[in-house]
Backbone as CSV, one residue per row, in Angstrom:
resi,resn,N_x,N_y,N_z,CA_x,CA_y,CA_z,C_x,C_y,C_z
1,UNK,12.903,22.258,39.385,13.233,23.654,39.283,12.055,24.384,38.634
2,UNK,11.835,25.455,38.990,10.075,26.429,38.558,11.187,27.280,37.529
3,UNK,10.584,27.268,36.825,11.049,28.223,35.289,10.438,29.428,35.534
4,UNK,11.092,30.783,35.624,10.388,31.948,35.223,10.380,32.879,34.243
5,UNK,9.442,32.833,33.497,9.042,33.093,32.520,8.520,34.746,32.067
6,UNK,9.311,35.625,31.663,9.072,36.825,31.795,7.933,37.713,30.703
7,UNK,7.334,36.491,29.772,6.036,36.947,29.224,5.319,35.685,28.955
8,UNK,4.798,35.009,30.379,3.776,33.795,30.071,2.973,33.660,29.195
9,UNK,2.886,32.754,28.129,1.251,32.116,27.720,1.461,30.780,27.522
10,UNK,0.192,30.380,27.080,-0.485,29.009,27.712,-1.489,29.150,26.490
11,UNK,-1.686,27.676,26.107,-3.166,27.313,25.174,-3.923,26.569,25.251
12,UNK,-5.169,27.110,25.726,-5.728,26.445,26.276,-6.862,25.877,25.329
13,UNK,-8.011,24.660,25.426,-9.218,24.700,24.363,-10.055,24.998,25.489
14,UNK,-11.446,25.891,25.073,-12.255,26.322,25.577,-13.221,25.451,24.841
15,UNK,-14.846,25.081,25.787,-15.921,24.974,25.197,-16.562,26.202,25.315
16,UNK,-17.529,26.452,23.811,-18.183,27.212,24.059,-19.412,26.881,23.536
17,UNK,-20.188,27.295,23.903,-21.828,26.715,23.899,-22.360,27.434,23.192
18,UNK,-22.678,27.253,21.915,-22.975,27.885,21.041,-24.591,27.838,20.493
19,UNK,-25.021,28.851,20.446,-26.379,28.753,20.322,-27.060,28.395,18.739
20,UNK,-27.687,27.849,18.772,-28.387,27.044,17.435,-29.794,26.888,17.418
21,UNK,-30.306,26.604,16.617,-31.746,26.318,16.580,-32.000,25.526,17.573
22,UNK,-32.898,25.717,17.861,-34.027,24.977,19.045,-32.456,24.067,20.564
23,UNK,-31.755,25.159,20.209,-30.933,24.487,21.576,-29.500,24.928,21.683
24,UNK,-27.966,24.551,22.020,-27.162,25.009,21.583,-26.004,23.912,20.855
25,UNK,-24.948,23.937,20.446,-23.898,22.951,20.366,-22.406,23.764,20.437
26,UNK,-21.908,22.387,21.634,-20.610,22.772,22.068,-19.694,22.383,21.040
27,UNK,-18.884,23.636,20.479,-17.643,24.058,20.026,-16.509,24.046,20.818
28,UNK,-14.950,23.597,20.340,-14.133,24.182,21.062,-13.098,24.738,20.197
29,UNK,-12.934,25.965,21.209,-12.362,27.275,20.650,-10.615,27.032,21.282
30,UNK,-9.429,27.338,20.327,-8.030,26.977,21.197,-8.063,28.918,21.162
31,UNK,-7.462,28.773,22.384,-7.439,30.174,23.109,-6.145,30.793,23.819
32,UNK,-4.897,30.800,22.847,-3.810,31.617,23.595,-3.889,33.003,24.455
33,UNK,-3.451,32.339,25.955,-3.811,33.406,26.601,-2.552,33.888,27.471
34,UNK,-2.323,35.155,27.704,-1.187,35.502,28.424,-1.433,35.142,30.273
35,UNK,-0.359,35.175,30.752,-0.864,35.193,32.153,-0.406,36.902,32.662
36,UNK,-1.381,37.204,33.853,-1.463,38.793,33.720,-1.220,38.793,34.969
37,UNK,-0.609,39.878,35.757,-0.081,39.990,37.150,-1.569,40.608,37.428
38,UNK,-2.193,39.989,38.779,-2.910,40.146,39.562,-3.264,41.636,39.497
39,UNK,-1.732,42.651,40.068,-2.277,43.819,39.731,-3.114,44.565,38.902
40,UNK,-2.626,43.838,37.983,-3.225,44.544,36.775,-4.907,44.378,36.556
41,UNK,-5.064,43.437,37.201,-6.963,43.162,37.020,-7.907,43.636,37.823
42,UNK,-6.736,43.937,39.321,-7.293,43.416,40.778,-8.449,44.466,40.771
43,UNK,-8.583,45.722,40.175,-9.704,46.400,39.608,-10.619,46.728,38.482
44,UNK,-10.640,45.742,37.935,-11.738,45.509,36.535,-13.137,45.085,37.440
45,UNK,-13.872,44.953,36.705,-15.340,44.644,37.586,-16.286,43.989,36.014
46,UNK,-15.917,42.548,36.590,-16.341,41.848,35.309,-17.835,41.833,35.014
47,UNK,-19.058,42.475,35.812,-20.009,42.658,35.382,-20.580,44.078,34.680
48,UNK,-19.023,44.888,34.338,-19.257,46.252,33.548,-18.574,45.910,32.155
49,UNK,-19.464,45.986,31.153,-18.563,45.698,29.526,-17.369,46.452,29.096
50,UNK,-17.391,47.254,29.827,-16.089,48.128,29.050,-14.875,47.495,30.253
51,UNK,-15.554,46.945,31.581,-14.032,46.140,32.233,-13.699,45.148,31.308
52,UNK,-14.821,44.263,30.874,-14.891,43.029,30.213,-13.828,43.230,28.958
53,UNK,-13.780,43.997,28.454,-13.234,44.580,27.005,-11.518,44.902,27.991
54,UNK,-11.319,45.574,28.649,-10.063,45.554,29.140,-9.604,44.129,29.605
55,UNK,-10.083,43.611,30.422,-9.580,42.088,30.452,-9.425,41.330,29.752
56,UNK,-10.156,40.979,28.657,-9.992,40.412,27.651,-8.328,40.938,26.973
57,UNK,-8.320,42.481,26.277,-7.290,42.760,26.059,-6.019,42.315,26.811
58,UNK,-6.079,41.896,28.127,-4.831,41.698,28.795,-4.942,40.690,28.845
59,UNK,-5.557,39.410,28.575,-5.763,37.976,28.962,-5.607,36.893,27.703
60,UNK,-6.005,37.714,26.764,-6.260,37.215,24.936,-5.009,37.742,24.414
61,UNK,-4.042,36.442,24.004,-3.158,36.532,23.188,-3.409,36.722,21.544
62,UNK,-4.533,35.699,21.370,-4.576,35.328,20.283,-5.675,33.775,19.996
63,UNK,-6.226,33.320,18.752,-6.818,32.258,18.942,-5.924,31.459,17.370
64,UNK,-6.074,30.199,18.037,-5.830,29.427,17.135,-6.754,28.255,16.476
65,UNK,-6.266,27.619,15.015,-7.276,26.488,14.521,-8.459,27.107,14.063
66,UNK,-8.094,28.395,13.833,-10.140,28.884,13.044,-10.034,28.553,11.694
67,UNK,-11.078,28.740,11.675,-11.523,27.770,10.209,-13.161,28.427,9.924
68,UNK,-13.252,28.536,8.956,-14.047,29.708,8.130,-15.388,28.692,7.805
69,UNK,-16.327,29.218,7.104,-17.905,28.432,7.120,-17.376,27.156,6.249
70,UNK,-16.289,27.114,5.658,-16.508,26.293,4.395,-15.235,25.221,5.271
71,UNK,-14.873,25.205,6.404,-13.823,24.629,7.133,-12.302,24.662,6.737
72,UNK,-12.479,25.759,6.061,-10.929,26.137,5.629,-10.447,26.910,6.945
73,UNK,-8.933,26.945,7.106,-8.091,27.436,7.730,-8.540,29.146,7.473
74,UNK,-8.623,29.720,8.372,-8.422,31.075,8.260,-7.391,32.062,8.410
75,UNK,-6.938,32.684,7.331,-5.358,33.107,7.183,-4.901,34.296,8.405
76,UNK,-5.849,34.800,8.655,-5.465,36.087,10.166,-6.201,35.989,11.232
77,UNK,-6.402,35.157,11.772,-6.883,34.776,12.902,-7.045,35.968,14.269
78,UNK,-5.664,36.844,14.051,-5.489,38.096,15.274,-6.963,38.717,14.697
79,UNK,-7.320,38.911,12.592,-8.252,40.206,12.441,-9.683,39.371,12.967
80,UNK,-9.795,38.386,13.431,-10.963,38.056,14.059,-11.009,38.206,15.502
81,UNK,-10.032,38.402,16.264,-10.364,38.625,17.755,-11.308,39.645,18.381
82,UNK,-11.370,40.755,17.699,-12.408,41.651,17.995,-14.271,41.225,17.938
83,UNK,-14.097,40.665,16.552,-15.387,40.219,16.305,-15.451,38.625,17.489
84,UNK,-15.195,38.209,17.267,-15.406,36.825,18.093,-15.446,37.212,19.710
85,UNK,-14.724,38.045,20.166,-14.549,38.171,21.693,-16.319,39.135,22.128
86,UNK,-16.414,39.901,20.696,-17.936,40.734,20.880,-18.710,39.614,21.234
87,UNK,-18.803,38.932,20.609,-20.117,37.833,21.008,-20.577,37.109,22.554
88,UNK,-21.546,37.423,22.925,-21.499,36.593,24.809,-21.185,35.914,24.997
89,UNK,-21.146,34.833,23.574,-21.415,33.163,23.932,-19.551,33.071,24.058
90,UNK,-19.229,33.893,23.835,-17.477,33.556,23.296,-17.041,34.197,24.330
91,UNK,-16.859,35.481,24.409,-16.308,35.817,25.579,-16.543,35.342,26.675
92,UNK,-17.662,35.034,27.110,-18.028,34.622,28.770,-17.163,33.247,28.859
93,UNK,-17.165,32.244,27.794,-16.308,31.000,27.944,-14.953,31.630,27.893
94,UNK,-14.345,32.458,27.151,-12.894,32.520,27.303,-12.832,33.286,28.639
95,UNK,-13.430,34.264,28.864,-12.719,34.558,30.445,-13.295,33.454,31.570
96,UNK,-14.048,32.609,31.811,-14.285,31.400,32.478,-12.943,30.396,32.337
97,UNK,-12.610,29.884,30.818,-11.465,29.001,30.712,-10.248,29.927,31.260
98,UNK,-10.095,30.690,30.950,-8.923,31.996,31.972,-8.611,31.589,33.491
99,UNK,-10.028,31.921,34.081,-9.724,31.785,35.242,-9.783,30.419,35.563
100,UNK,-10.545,29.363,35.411,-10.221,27.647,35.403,-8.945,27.702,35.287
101,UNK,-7.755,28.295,34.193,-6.629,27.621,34.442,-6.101,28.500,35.171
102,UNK,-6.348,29.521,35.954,-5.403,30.070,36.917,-5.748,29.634,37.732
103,UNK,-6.930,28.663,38.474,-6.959,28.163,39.770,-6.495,26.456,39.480
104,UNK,-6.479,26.014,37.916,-6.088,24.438,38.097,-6.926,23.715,38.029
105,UNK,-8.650,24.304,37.988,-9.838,23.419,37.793,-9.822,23.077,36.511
106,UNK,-10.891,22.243,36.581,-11.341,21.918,35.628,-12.686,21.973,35.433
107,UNK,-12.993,22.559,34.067,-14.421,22.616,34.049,-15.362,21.342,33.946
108,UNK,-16.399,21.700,34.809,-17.519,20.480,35.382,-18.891,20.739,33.794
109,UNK,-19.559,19.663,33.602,-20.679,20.191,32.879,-21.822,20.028,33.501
C-alpha cells in the first residue's frame, strides 16, 4: 500500500566538498528536506541566485547533527540555515542531494 503523505520530508546525508588548504575535504551534512510539488519549481532557473534562494526555501526543511568548531552540538540549528545555504560549497551539494533523491540515484564520485 503507497502512504500519502500530505507534508513530505525525508533526511537525507549530503557530501559536501569542502574547501581547505591546498585541496578540499568531504564533510557530510544531514539535510531535512521537504518534497515540493513540481509546480511549484517548474519555473525557478537554477543558474539565477535569487531562483537558487527560492528553491532552497521550498526544498530545506532544516539541518541536522551540527556541531560547532569545538564539536559541540549546536543548540539552533534552523538560526544557521541562512548562513550555511549562502556558501557555494553547501548549497550546490544540497540542491544536487535534492534532486539525487527525487530521481533514486545515487551519487557517483
Amino acid at each position: 500500500m503507497f502512504k500519502v503523505s500530505q507534508n513530505p520530508l525525508f533526511v537525507h546525508e549530503v557530501d559536501v566538498s569542502v574547501p581547505v588548504d591546498g585541496g578540499h575535504s568531504t564533510e557530510r551534512l544531514k539535510v531535512r528536506y521537504r518534497v515540493v510539488d513540481i509546480s511549484k519549481i517548474e519555473n525557478i532557473n537554477l543558474n539565477v541566485i535569487k531562483d537558487q534562494d527560492k528553491y532552497l526555501d521550498l526544498i530545506v526543511d532544516g539541518f541536522e547533527e551540527l556541531v560547532d568548531d569545538d564539536d559541540k552540538p549546536v543548540k539552533s540549528p534552523a538560526s544557521h540555515m541562512k548562513t550555511l545555504l549562502g556558501l557555494p560549497f553547501i548549497r550546490t551539494a544540497v540542491m544536487a542531494g535534492y534532486m539525487e533523491a527525487m530521481a533514486g540515484a545515487k551519487r557517483k564520485n
